[in-house]
C-alpha positions in Angstrom: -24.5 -35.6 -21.4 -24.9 -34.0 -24.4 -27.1 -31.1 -22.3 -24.9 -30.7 -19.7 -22.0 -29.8 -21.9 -24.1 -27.2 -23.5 -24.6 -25.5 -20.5 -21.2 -25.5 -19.6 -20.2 -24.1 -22.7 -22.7 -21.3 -22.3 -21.6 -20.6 -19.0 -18.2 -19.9 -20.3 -19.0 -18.0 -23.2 -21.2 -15.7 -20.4 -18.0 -15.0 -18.8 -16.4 -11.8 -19.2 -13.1 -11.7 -20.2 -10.1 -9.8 -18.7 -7.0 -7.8 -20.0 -4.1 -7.1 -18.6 -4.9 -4.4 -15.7 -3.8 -1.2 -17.4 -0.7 0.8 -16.1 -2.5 3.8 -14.6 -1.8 6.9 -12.3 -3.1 6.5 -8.4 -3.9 9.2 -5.8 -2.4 9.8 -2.6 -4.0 11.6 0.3 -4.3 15.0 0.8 -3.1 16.9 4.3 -2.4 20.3 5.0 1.2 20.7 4.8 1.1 20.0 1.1 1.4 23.6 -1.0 -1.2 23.0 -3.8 -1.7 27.1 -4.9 -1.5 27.0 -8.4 -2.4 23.0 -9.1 -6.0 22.2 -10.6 -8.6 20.9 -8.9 -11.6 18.9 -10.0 -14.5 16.8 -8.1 -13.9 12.9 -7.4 -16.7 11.5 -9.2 -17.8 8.2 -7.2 -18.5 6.1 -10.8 -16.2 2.8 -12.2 -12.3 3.6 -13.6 -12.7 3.3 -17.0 -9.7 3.1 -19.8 -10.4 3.3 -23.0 -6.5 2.0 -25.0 -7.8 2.9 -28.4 -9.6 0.1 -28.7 -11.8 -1.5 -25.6 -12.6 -0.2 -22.6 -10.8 -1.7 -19.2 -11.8 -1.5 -15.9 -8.7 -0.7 -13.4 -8.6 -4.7 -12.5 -8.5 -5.6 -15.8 -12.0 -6.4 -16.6 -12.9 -6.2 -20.3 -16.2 -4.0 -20.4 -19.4 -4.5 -22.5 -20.3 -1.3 -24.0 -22.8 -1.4 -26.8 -21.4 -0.3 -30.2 -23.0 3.0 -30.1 -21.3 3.8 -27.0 -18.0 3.6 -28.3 -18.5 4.3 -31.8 -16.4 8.1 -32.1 -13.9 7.0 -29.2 -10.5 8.3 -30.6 -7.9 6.2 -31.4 -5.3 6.5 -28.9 -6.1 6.2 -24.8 -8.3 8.0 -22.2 -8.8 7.4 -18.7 -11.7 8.4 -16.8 -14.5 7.7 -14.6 -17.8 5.7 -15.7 -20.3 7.9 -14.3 -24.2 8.9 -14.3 -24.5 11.6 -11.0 -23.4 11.5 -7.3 -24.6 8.8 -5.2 -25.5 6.4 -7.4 -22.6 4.3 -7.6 -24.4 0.8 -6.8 -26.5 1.9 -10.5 -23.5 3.0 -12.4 -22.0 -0.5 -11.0 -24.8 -2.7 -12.1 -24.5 -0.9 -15.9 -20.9 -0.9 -16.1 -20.0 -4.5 -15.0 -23.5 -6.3 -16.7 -22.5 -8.0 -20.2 -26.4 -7.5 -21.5 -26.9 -3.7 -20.1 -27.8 -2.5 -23.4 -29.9 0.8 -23.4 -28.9 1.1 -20.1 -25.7 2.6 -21.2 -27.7 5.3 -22.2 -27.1 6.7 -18.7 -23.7 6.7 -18.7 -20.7 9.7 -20.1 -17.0 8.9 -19.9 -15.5 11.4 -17.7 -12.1 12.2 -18.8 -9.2 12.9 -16.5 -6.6 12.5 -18.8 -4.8 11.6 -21.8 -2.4 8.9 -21.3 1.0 8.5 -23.9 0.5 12.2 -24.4 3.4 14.6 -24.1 3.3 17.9 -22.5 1.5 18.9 -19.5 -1.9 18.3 -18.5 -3.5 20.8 -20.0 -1.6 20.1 -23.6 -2.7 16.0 -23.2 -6.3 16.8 -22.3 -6.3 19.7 -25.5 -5.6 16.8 -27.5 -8.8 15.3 -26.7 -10.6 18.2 -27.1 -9.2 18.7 -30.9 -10.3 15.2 -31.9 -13.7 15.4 -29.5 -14.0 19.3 -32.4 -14.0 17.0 -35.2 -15.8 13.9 -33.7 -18.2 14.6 -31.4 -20.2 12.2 -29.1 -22.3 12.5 -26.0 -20.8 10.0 -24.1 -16.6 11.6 -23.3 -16.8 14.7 -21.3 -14.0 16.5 -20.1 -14.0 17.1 -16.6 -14.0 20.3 -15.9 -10.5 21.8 -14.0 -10.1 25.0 -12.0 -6.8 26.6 -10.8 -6.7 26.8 -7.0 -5.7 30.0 -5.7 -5.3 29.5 -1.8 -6.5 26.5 0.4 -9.2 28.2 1.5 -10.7 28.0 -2.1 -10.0 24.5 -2.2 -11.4 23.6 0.9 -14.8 25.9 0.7 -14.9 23.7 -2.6 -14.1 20.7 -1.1 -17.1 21.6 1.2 -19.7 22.5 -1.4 -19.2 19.1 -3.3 -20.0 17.1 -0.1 -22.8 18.9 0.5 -24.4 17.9 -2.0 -23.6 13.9 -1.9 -20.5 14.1 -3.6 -17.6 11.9 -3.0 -14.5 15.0 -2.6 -12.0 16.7 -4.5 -9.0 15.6 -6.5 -6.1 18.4 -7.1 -3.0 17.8 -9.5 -0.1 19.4 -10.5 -0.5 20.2 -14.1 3.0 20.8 -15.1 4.1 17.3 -14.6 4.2 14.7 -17.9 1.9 11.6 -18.1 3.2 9.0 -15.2 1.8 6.1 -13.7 1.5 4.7 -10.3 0.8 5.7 -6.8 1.7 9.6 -7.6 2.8 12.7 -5.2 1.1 15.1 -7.7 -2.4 13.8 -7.7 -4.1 13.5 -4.5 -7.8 13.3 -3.1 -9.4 15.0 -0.8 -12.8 13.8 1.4 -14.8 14.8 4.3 -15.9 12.1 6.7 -18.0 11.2 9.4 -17.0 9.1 12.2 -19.2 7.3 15.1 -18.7 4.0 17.3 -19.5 0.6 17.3 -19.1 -2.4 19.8 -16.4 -5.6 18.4 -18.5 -8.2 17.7 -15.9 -11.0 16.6 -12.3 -10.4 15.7 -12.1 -12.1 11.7 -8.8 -14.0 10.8 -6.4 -12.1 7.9 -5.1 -13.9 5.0 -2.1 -13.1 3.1 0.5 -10.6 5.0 -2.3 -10.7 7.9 -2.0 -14.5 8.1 -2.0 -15.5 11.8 -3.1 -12.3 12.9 -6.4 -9.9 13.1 -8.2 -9.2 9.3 -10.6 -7.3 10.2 -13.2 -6.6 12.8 -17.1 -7.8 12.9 -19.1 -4.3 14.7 -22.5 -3.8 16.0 -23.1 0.1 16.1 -25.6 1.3 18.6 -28.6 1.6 15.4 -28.3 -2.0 15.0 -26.4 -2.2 12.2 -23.4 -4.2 11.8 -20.8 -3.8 9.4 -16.9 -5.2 9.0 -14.1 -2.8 9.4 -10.8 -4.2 7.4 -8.5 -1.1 7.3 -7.1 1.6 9.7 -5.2 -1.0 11.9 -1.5 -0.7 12.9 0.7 -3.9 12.9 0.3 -3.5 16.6 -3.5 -3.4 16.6 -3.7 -6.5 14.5 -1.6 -8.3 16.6 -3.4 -7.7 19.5 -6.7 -6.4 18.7 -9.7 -4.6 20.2 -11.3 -7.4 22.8 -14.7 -8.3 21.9 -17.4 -6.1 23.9 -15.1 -3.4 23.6 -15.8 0.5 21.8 -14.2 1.3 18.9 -14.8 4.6 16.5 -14.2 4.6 12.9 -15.0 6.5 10.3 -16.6 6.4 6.9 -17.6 8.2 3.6 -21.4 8.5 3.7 -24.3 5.9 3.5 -24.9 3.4 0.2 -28.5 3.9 -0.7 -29.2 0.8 1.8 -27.9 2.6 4.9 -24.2 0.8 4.8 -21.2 2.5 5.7 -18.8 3.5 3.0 -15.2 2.6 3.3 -15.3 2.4 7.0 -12.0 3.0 8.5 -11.0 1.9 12.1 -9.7 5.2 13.4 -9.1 4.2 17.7 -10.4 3.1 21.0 -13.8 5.7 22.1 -13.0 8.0 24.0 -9.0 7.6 23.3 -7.8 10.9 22.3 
């Protein structure tokens, strides 16, 4: 008995422990008929959301992160939120770092790349200055700035846009910098990808949970390389109410290939061969 409660007590003490999820800023899509002349752009970096509050770093769900000492030991006082990052395409590694407890030297890998400067006042240029003063006087290889350039016309932002894909990054993220520190889902910060699209053949239509109760989740695929994968998003109320039969063709499409050959964020997009 006496064994069995140690273990249980170990177990807990291996859990990791969670905050509440910080109150941060969220991007919205990107199309065309938004004028963004004159906003900064920047690349998305495919890493882990991390927010530093002055005191721990936070993962966006709330997870308290295990950073050795050394890691965090000039992080300023006040807040930063960034992106836990290494280089592209290797978010299943900067994953296994940031979430372990026991990562250790491994963190070694990692910089803190810094987006902004939440609780500041002024624009984003004046919050991210801030930073960069206390960064003069307390320097430390892990918090980088990321680095923001003015777009001039949409051509710009798109030949960048282009040139980051290229070479296995995730896309581009453009902001208004006149606009104060807010929170939330914002109209001012968007993201911007390229993606591929191809078919696959409906499997099995899953179950939904939640607001899907009683109707379609998500859909089991077989594409024609023999891979299958489940597609959960892209569906309109209609669609999950009466969903694509099984046998049938579908085309979705998705951000690239994890280092094991699996679609990233696949999206249901329509029928083949529907226009």
């Amino acid at each position: 008995m006496k064994k069995r409660i140690f273990f249980i007590l170990i177990s807990l003490i291996s859990l990791p422990a969670y905050a509440a999820k910080p109150d941060i800023f969220l991007l919205k899509n990107y199309h065309q008929d938004i004028p963004v002349t004159g906003w900064l752009m920047s690349e998305k970096l495919d890493g882990v959301r991390g927010y530093w509050d002055g005191n721990k770093l936070i993962s966006r769900g709330g997870k308290i992160l295990s950073p050795p000492a050394w890691f965090t030991q000039n992080y300023p006082p006040f807040p930063i939120d960034g992106e836990l990052w290494t280089q592209r395409a290797d978010f299943e590694n900067i994953s296994s770092i940031v979430n372990s407890q026991h990562a250790g030297e491994r963190w070694k890998h990692i910089t803190h790349q810094i987006f902004d400067v939440p609780n500041q006042t002024g624009d984003l240029h004046k919050r991210l200055q801030v930073l960069q003063n206390y960064l003069h006087k307390n320097p430390t290889p892990y918090i980088q700035v990321i680095q923001q350039t003015t777009v001039k016309n949409k051509k710009q932002l798109q030949t960048f846009l282009h040139s980051v894909t290229a070479n296995q990054g995730e896309g581009v993220v453009v902001r208004d910098p006149t606009q104060p520190y807010q929170t939330g889902r914002l109209s001012s910060a968007l993201k911007l990808k390229e993606y591929a699209d191809t078919e696959c053949t409906v499997l099995k239509a899953l179950p939904g949970k939640g607001k899907y109760q009683g109707k379609m989740g998500s859909l089991l695929c077989l594409t024609s390389q023999g891979k299958q994968l489940t597609i959960g998003s892209g569906f309109s109320n209609k669609d999950r109410t009466d969903p694509p039969g099984i046998g049938s063709e579908i085309t979705f499409k998705y951000y690239g290939l994890t280092k094991k050959g699996r679609y990233r964020f696949p999206v249901y997009l329509r029928p083949f061969n529907k226009p």
